[in-house]
C-alpha positions, 0 to 999 in steps of 0.5 A: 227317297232312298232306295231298295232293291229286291231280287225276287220273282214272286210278287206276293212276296214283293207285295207284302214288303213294299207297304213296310218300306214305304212307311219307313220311307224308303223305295222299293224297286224290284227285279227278277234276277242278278242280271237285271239288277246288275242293270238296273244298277248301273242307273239307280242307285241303292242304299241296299239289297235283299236277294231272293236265295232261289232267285240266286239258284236260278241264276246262279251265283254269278251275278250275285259275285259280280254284285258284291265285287261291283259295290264292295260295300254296299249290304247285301241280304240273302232271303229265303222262306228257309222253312220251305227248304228245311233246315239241312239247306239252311246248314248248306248255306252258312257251311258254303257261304260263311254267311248266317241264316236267321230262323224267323217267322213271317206273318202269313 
């Protein structure tokens, strides 16, 4: 079974995810921050990485940089509830990080 890793500290959220991969047959394997993943990385491999965007605030961007220079190629996905934020921080994101910020609504 191949694997996903979630950078996430909030359990509902990891909750609500698992149930969606595992139907599709994938394993989600979760961790708090950058550190832990860099890691837990260095024994199992993934496929492919969501990172919680307030998990990266907390820790910083460091782990995150190191991540993407690590595995050069492997998808890394930045995820966020950008409601919360508002949409001013979505602009701060795709201005500082050149990365797009999709508006999508999840189910409650």
């Amino acid at each position: 079974m191949k694997s996903i890793l979630y950078i996430n500290q909030n359990l509902k959220m990891v909750e609500k995810i698992t149930p969606l991969l595992d139907e599709g047959g994938y394993k989600l394997i979760s961790v708090p921050d950058g550190a832990s993943a860099l890691k837990l990385m260095e024994s199992e491999p993934v496929i492919f990485v969501m990172y919680d965007v307030e998990a990266a605030l907390r820790g910083g961007a460091g782990p995150f940089l190191e991540l993407k220079a690590k595995y050069p190629n492997l998808p890394v996905v930045a995820v966020t509830p950008i409601k919360k934020q508002g949409e001013a921080f979505a602009e701060e994101i795709r201005r500082k990080t050149k990365f797009d910020v999709l508006d999508g609504e999840t189910e409650k």
